[in-house]
C-alpha positions in Angstrom: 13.5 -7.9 0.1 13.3 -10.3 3.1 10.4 -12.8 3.1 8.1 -11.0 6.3 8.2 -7.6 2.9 7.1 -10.1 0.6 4.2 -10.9 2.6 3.7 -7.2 3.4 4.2 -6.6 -0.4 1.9 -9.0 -1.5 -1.1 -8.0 0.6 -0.8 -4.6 -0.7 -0.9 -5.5 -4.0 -4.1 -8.0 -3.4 -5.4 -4.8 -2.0 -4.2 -2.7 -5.2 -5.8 -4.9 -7.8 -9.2 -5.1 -5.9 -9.5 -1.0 -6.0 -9.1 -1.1 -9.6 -11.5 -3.8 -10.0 -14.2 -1.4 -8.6 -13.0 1.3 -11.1 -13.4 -1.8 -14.1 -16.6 -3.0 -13.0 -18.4 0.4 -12.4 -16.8 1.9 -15.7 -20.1 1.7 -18.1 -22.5 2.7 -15.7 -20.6 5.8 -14.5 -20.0 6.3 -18.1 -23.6 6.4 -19.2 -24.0 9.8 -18.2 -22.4 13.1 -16.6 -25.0 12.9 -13.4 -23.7 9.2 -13.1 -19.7 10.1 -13.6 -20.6 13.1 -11.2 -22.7 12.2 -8.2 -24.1 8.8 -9.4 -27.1 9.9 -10.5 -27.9 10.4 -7.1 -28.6 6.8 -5.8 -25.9 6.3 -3.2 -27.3 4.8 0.3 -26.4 5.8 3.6 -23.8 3.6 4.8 -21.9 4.4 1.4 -22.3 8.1 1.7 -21.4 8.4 5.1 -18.0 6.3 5.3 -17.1 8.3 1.6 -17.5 11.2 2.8 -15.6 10.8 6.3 -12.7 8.2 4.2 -12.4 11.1 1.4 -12.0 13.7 3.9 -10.0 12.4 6.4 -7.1 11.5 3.5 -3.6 10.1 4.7 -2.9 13.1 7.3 -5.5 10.9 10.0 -3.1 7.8 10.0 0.3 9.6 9.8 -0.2 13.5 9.9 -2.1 13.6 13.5 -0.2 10.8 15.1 3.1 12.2 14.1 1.9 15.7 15.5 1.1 13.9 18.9 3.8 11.8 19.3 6.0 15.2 18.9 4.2 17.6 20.8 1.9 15.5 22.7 -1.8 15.8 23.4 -2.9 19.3 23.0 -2.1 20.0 19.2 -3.5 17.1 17.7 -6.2 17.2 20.4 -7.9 20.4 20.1 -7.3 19.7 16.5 -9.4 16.5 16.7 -12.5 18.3 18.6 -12.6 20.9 16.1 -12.8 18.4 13.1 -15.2 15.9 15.4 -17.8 18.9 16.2 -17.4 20.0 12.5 -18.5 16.7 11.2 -21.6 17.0 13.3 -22.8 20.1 12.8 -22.1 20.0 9.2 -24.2 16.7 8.7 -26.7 18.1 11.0 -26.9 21.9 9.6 -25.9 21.5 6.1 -26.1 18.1 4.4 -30.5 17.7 4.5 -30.8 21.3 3.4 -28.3 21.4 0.8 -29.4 17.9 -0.8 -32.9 19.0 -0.9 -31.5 22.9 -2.7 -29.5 21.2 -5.1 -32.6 19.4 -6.3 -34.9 23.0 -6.1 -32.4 24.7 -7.8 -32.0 23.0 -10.9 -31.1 20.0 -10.4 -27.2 21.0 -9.4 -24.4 18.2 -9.6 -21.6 19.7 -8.4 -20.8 22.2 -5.5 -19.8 25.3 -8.1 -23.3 24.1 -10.2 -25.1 25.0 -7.0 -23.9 28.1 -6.2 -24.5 29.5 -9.9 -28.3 28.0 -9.9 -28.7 28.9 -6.9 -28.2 32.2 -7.1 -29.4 32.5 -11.0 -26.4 33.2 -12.4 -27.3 32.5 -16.2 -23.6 34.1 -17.3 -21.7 31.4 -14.8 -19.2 34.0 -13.1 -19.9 32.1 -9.8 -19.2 28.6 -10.7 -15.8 29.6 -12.7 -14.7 31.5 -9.5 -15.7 28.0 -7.6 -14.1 25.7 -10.2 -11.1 27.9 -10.3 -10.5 27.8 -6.5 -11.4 24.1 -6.6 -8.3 23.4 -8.9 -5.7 25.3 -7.2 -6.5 24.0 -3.6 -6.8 20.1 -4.7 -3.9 20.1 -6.4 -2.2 21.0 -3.1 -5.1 18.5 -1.3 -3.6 15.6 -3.7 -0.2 16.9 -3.5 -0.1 15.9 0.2 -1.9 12.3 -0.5 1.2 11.8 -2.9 3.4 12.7 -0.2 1.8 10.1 1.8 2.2 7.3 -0.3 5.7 8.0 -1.2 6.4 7.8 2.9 4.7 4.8 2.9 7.0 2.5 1.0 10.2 4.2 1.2 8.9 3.5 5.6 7.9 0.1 4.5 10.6 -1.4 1.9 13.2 1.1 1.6 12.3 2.1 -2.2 12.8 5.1 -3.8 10.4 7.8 -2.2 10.2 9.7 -6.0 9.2 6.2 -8.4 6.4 4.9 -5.5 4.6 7.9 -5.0 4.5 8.4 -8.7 3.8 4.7 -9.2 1.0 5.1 -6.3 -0.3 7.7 -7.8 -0.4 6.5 -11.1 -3.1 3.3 -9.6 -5.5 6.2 -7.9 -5.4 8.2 -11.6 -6.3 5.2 -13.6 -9.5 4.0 -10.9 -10.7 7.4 -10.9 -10.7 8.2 -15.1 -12.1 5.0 -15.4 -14.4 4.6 -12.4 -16.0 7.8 -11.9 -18.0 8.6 -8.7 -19.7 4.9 -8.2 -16.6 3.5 -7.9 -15.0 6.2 -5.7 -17.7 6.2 -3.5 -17.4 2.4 -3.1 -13.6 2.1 -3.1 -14.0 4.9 -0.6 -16.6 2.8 1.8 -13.9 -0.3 1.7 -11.2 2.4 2.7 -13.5 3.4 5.7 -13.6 0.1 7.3 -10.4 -0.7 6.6 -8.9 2.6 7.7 -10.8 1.6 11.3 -10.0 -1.7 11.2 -6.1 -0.5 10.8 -6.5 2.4 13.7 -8.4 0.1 16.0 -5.5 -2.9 15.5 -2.8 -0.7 15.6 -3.7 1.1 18.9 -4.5 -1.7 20.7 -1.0 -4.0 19.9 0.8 -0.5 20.9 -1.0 -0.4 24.2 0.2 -3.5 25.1 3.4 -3.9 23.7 4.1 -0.1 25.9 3.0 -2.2 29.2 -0.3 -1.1 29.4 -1.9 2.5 30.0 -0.9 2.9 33.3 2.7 2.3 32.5 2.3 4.3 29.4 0.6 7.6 31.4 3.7 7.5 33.8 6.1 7.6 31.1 4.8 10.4 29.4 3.8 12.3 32.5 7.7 12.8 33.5 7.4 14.7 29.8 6.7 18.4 30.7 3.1 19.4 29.1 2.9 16.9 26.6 -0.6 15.1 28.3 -1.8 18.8 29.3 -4.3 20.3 27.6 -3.3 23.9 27.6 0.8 23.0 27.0 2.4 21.5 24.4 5.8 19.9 24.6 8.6 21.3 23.2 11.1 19.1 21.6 14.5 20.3 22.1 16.0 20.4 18.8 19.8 21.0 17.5 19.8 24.5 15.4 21.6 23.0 12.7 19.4 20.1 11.7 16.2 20.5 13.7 16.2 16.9 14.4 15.4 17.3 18.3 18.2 15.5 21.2 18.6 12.7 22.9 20.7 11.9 26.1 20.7 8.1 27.4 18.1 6.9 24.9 15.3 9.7 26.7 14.1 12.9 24.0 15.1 16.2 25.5 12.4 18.7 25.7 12.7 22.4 26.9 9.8 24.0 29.3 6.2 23.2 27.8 4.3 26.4 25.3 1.4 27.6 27.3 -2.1 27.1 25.2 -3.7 30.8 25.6 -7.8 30.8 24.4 -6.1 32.4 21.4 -5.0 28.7 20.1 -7.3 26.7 21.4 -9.6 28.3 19.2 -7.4 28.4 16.8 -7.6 24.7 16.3 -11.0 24.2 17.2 -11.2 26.0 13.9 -10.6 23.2 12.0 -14.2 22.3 12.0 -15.2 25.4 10.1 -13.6 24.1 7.0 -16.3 21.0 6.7 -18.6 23.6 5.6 -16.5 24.5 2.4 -15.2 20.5 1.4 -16.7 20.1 -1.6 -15.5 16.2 -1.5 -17.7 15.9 1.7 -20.5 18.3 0.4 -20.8 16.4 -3.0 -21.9 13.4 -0.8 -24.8 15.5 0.5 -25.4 15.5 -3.2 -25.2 12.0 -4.2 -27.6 10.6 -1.2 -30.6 8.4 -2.6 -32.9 10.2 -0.8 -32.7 13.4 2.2 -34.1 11.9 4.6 -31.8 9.0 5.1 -29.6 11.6 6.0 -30.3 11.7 9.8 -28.7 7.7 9.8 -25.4 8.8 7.9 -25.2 11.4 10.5 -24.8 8.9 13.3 -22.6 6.5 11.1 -20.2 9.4 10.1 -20.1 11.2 13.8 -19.5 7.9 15.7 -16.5 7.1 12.9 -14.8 10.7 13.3 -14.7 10.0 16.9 -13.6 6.9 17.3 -11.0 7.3 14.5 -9.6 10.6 15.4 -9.1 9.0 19.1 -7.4 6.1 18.0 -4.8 8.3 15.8 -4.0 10.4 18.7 -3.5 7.2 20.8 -1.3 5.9 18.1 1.0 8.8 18.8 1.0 8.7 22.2 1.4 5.3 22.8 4.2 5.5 20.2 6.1 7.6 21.9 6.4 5.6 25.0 7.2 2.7 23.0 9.8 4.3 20.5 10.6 7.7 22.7 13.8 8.4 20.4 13.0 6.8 17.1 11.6 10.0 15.3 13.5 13.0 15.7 11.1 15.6 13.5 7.6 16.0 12.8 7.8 15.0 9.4 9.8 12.0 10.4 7.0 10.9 13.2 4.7 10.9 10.4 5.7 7.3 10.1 5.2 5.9 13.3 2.0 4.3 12.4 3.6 2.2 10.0 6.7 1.7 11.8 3.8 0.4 14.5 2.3 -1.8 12.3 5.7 -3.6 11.3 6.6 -4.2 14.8 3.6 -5.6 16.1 1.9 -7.2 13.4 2.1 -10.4 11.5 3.8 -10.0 7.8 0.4 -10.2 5.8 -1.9 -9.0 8.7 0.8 -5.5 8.3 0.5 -5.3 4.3 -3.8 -5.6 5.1 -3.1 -2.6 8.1 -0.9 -0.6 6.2 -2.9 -0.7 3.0 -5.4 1.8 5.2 -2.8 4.4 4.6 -2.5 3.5 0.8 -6.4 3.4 1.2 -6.9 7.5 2.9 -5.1 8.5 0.2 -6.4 6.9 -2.5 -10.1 7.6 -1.2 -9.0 11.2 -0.7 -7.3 12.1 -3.5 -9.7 10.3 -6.1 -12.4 12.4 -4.8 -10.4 15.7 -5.0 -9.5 14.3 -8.6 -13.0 14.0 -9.9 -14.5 17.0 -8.2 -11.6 19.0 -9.7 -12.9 17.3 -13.3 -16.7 18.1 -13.1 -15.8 21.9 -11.8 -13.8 22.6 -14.8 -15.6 20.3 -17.6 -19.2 21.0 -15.8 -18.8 24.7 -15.4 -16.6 26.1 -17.1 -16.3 24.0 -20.1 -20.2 23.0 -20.9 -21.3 26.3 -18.5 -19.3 28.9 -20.5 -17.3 27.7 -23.6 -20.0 24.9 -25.1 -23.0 24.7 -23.7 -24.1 22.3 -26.1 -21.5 19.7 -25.3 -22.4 16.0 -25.0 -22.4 14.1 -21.8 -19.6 12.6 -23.7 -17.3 15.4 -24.5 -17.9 16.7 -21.0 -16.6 13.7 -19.3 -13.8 13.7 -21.6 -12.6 17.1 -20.5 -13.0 15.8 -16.8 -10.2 13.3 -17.6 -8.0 15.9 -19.4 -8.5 18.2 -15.9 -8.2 14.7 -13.9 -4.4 14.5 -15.4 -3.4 18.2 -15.0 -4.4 17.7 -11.3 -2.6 14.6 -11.2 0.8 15.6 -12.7 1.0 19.2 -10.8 0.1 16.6 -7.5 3.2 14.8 -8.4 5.2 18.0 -8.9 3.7 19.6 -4.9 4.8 15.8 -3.6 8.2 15.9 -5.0 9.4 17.3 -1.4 9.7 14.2 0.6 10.4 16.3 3.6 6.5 18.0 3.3 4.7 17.5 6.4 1.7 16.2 6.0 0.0 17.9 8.4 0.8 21.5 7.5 0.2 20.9 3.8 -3.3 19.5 4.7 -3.7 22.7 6.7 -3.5 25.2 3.9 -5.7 23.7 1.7 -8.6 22.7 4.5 -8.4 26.3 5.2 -8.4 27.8 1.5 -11.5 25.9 0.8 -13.3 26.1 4.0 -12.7 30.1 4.0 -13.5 30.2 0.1 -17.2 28.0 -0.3 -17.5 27.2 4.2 -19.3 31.1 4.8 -20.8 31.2 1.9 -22.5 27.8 1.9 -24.4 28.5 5.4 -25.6 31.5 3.7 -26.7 29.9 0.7 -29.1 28.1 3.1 -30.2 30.2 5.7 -30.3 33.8 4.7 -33.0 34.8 2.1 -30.9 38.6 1.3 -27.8 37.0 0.1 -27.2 37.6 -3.6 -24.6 36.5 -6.8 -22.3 39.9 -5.5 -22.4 39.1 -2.0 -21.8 35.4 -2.7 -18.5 36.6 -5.2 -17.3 38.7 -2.7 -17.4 36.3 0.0 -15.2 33.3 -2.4 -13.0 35.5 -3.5 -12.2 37.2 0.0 -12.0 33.8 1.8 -9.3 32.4 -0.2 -7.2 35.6 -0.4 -7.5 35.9 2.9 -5.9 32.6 3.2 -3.0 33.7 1.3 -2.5 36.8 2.5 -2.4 36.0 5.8 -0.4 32.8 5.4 2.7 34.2 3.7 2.6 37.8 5.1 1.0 38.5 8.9 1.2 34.9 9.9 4.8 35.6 10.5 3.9 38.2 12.5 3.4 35.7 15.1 1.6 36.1 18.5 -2.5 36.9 18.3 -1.2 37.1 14.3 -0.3 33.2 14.7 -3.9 32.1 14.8 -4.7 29.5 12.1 -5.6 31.4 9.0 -9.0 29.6 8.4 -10.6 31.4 11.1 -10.1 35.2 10.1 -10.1 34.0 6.5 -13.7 32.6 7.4 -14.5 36.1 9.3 -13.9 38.3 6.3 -15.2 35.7 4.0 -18.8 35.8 5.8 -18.3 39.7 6.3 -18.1 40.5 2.6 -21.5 38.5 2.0 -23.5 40.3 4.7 -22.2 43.9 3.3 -21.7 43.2 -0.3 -25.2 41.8 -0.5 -27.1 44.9 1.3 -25.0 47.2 -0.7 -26.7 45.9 -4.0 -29.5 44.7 -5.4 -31.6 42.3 -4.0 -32.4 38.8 -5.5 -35.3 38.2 -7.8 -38.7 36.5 -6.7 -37.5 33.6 -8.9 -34.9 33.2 -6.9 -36.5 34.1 -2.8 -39.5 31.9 -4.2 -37.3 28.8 -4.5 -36.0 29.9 -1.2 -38.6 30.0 0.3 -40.1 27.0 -0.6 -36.6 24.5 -1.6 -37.6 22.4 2.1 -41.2 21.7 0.9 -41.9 18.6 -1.2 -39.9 18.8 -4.5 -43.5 18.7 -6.2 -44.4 22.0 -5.1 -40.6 23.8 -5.7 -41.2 21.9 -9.6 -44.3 24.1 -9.6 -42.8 27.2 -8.9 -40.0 26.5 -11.0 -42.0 26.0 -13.7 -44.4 29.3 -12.7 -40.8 31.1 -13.4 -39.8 29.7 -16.8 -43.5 30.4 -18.2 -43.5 33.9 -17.3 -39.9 34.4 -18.4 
C-alpha cells in the first residue's frame, strides 16, 4: 500500500470508529425501550429527520449508481430519473409526512409503518402488518444487498483488496452500529452521512469541472457525442458482443446512433418518485419527528438537499466522462468513477474524508433498512401474533436475531460484484413503492378504504412487481416501462374495488378518520368513547 492509501486508509477508518461511537454512546437510551429502539420515542428534531430520511434513502446508488448511468448514457437516463425522485421527495413531505405523523399518533400510537396500517385499519388479528413485515424483509434484503455491493466496489476501486472480505468486513461495522445503536444512533450517524455525502458531491464536482477545462470545454466535448446531452436521446455505447465492454478507437468511446425518448419512458422514469410514498425508511422519519408541525422546515431542508445532490451526481458523470472518456467500459464498471474522481483530484486524506460519503450512503441506508426489517418482524409479527405479552426486552432481542438474517442474506445478494447498482436499487424501490406507496395515500385521504381493500392493494403491488419484471418486461416496447408504475396502477386499483365490494369500516374506525388532523386531545377522546362502549 503506497503512502497517498495510507492516508486515504486512515481517514476512513477515523471515519469508521466515529460511526460506532454513536452506536456506543446511544446504546442505553435506545435500549430503554422498544418506542426508543424503534422511532426514538419520537423526539427527533427537524434538521435530524430531514437529512435521515434523504441520507437513508438516497443509499450508495446516488454517489456511484446515477453518475455511472450518466457517464454511460448521458443526460437523459439519470436525468428524468433525478426529477422523478426530486418531485417525489416534495410531494411526499408535503402530502404525506404531517398527515401520517399526526395518524400514527390517532391510531394507537403506531411505531412502525406495518403497526400503522393494522391500527389503522383495526385489524385486532394483525393479517395486515404480517403481509407488510413480510414484504419489508424480502425487499430490504435486496435494498442492503445493493449497499454491500457498494462497499465492496469501494475498496477493491480504492486499494485493490479483495471485493468478497471488504464488503463483508464493511458490512460487518454497519451490523454491529445498528444492533447496538438502534434508531437514535442511525438517525444521527445518518445526519453526519448527509452533510458529508454533500460535502463529497459538492467537492467532487467542482475539482472535475476544472480539471475537464471548464464547462464550456466540457459541453463541446460531449456535444460531438450523439444524444448523450439531449433530453429525449440517450447515447448508445457501442459495445463488443462478446464482452459487452463498449469500443474505443484512438482513445475516443464509440457510440452507435442515439435511442429516441418516446412519452412512454420519460414517464417511465419520472416514476421513480412514486416509490417515496411506500419507503418505509423515509416514512418511519415522518414517525420519529418531535412534533408535526416542524414538519413544513424539514420539508425545505430535505427538497433543497435532493436537488442539489442529485445535480451534482449527474454532473459527476458527465464531467467524468469528458475527463476519463475511455476509462469505464460498462455500466457497472462507471459506477466507480466517483471515486476514481476523488483519487485524481484530491489530496490523500481530503480523498479518504470524500470517499467515506460512499461508505457513509451505505451505511446510513442499509442500517435503516436493517432496523425497520427488525421492528416489522419482532413488532408485528413476533409481539403482534406469536406473544403478545412479550417484554420490550424480548422484542428487541428478536429485532437483532431479524437484524442478522437480513444481514447475512445481504451478504449472499452482494456476492455478485458485477451487480449494478443502479438496477438492483430499481427492483426493490419499485417492490416497496408498488406494495405500501398506493396504499399509504389512501390510508390518508379516502374515508371508504378498508383492511380487504388495503390487503388486496399490498399484495397486488408487489406481485405486480414480480410479475412483470421476470415475464412481460421482456416483452419490451410499451411492455419496457419501469415496473413501478403499472405495479402502482393495479396496486391502487385493487383498493378502490376491493374496498366497495366489501364491507365498510366501523364508526371506530371513520371517527378517528375523521377527526386524526384535530388536536390529539380530542382523537384521545374519541378513542377512549370506542374502548368504553366496546
Amino acid at each position: 500500500m503506497q503512502i497517498s492509501d495510507i492516508w486515504v486508509f486512515l481517514a476512513m477508518v477515523l471515519y469508521f470508529v466515529a460511526m460506532l461511537s454513536v452506536g456506543f454512546f446511544y446504546s442505553r437510551r435506545s435500549n430503554s425501550s422498544a418506542s426508543q429502539y424503534f422511532a426514538g420515542g419520537r423526539g427527533v428534531g427537524p434538521w435530524l429527520t430531514a437529512l435521515s430520511a434523504e441520507a437513508s434513502d438516497m443509499s450508495g446508488w446516488l454517489l456511484m449508481g446515477l453518475p455511472g448511468l450518466a457517464y454511460f448514457t448521458g443526460v437523459a437516463d439519470a436525468g428524468w430519473t433525478a426529477a422523478g425522485l426530486a418531485i417525489g421527495t416534495y410531494l411526499n413531505w408535503k402530502i404525506v409526512a404531517k398527515r401520517l405523523r399526526r395518524y400514527s399518533v390517532a391510531a394507537g400510537n403506531a411505531i412502525t409503518i406495518p403497526d400503522f396500517f393494522s391500527k389503522r385499519f383495526a385489524d385486532t388479528k394483525r393479517i395486515l402488518s404480517t403481509i407488510a413485515a413480510l414484504i419489508i424483509i424480502v425487499f430490504f434484503a435486496v435494498y442492503v444487498g445493493s449497499c454491500f455491493v457498494t462497499v465492496g466496489k469501494l475498496f477493491d476501486t480504492l486499494f485493490g483488496l479483495d471485493y468478497h472480505l471488504m464488503m463483508v468486513l464493511g458490512a460487518i461495522v454497519v451490523f454491529l452500529y445498528t444492533v447496538i445503536g438502534g434508531y437514535l444512533s442511525v438517525v444521527l450517524t445518518d445526519f453526519i452521512q448527509g452533510m458529508l455525502m454533500f460535502f463529497a458531491l459538492a467537492v467532487v464536482c467542482s475539482g472535475t469541472v476544472i480539471s475537464a477545462g471548464g464547462i464550456d470545454h466540457v459541453a463541446a466535448f460531449l456535444s460531438d457525442i450523439p444524444g448523450y446531452l439531449s433530453a429525449n436521446h440517450t447515447a448508445t455505447p457501442t459495445v463488443d458482443p462478446a464482452t459487452g465492454a463498449q469500443l474505443a478507437q484512438g482513445g475516443q468511446p464509440l457510440f452507435g446512433a442515439p435511442a429516441e425518448f418516446d412519452v412512454i419512458t420519460i414517464v417511465s422514469l419520472l416514476a421513480w418518485g412514486l416509490g417515496y410514498f411506500g419507503m418505509p425508511q423515509v416514512l418511519v422519519r415522518f414517525l420519529s419527528v418531535r412534533d408535526a408541525e416542524e414538519i413544513k422546515q424539514s420539508r425545505i431542508i430535505a427538497t433543497v438537499w435532493v436537488v442539489i445532490s442529485l445535480g451534482c451526481a449527474i454532473a459527476i458523470g458527465l464531467f467524468g466522462r469528458a475527463l476519463l472518456p475511455v476509462q469505464f467500459a460498462t455500466q457497472s464498471a462507471a459506477e466507480s468513477v466517483f471515486i476514481v474522481l476523488s483519487q485524481m483530484l484530491l489530496p490523500s486524506f481530503i480523498c479518504g474524508v470524500v470517499v467515506s460519503g460512499i461508505f457513509a450512503a451505505s451505511m446510513s441506508s442499509s442500517s435503516s433498512y436493517m432496523i425497520i426489517a427488525g421492528s416489522a418482524v419482532a413488532e408485528n409479527i413476533y409481539r403482534g401474533i406469536f406473544k403478545r405479552n412479550a417484554s420490550d426486552r424480548q422484542v428487541m432481542w428478536v429485532a437483532r436475531i431479524t437484524i442478522l438474517v437480513v444481514f447475512v442474506f445481504g451478504c449472499i445478494i452482494a456476492s455478485d460484484q458485477n451487480s449494478s447498482i443502479f438496477q438492483v436499487v430499481s427492483y426493490a424501490w419499485a417492490g416497496l413503492g408498488a406494495s405500501f406507496g398506493p396504499l399509504m395515500l389512501f390510508s390518508l385521504y379516502w374515508r371508504r378504504t378498508n383492511k380487504y381493500g388495503a390487503i388486496a392493494g399490498m399484495l397486488s403491488g408487489a406481485i405486480t412487481v414480480f410479475v412483470w419484471n421476470l415475464a412481460i418486461k421482456p416483452l419490451g416496447g410499451i411492455f419496457g416501462i419501469y415496473e413501478l408504475l403499472p405495479a402502482f396502477i393495479v396496486s391502487a386499483a385493487a383498493i378502490v374495488v376491493v374496498s366497495l365490494l366489501t364491507r365498510a369500516p366501523g364508526k371506530e374506525i371513520t371517527d378517528v378518520f375523521d377527526h386524526y388532523m384535530d388536536d390529539d386531545t380530542n382523537v384521545g377522546e374519541l378513542l377512549e368513547e370506542h374502548a368504553v362502549k366496546a
